[in-house]
N, C-alpha and C positions, 0 to 999 in steps of 0.2 A: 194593784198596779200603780206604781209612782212613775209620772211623767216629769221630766222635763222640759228644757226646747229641743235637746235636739236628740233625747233617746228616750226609750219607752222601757219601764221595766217589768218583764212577764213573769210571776213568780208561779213553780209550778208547785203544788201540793204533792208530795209524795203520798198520803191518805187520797186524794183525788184520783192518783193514778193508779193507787190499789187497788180501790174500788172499780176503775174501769177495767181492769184485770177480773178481777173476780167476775166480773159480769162479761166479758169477751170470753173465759172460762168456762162459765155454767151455761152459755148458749151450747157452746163445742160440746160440751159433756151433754147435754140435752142430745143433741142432736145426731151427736156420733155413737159407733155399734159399742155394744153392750159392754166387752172385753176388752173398749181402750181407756186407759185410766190418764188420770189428769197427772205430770206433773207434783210432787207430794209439796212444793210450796207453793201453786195456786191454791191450794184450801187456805178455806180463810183461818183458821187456827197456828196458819202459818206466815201470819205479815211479817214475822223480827227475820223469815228467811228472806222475805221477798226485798225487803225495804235494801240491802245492798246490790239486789238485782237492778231495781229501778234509778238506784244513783250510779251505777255504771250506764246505763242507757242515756240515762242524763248527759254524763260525761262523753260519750260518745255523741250527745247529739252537738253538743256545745262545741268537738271538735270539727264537725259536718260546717258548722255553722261560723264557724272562726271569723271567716272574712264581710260579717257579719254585724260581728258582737263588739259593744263598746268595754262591756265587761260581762261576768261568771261569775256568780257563787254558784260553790258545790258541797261547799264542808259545813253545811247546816244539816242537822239529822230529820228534819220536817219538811224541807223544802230546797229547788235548785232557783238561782234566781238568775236570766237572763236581759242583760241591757242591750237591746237593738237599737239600730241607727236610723229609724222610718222619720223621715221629713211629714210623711203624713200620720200622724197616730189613731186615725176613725178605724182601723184594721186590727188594733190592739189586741181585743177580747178571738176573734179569731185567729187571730195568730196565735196565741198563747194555748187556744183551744185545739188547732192544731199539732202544736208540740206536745202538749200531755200526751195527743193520740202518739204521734211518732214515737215517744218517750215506752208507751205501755206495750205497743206492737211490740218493737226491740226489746223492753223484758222479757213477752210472751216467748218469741225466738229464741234469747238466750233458755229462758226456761224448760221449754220443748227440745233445744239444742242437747239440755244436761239430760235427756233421759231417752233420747236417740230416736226421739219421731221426726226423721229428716223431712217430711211433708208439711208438716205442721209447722215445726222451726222456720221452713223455705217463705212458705205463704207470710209467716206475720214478720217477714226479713223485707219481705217486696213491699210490704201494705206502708212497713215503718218507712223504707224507703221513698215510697211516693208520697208519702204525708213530709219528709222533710225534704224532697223536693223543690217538694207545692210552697213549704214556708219561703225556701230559698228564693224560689224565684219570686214570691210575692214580695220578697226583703226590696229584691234587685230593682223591681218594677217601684217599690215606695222612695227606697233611699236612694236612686238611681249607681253608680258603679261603685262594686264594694269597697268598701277602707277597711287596713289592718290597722287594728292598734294592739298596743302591748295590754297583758293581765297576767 
């Protein structure tokens, strides 16, 4: 994370969020009946499909989050890097922890989306949802009322 005075910058790990995938994955396979199969790019043998999964979620969140961000990287293949606007930065490390989650849920949707388990896609569409919610308004409440700027 590189601070300055007046933005924080959360850089997410796309390895980080794989990982959370794979293991949001292998609980649901644990846990669900016999006959329902995961998805063929949550296996892990399959991160080079996943990894443009995860930078479209990205991309969507950064757009969630526009009135927000001071700036976006997106066009790193390892990593999305978001500049927020918090006057306070003690919030940093959860917020960033946040995002990964929001970030992983919405791959998981997109991913479940592509193989037509409408239940599954639904649930980790709402969980992404309420996790960038949560970021948003925690933005509103640090940096008090949002500012656009250009990126």
């Amino acid at each position: 994370m590189k601070t300055t005075i007046s933005t924080v910058s959360l850089r997410l790990s796309y390895d980080e969020i794989a990982k959370e995938i794979h293991a949001a994955s292998a609980l649901r396979s644990y846990f669900s009946r016999i006959d329902e199969q995961l998805p063929p790019m949550l296996l892990s043998n399959h991160d080079k499909a996943l990894a443009p999964v995860i930078a479209d979620a990205c991309a969507l969140m950064a757009l969630r989050l526009a009135d927000n961000l001071a700036d976006v990287t997106l066009d790193n293949e390892e990593y999305a890097e978001f500049v927020v606007m918090p006057r306070n930065i003690s919030a940093a490390s959860a917020l960033r922890r946040a995002l990964e989650h929001a970030v992983a849920a919405y791959a998981l949707h997109l991913c479940f989306a592509g193989v037509d388990n409408t239940l599954a896609a639904d649930g980790y569409r709402v969980e992404s949802d309420a996790h960038i919610d949560g970021v948003k308004s925690s933005l509103l409440r640090i940096s008090g009322t949002p500012r656009v700027t250009g990126w």
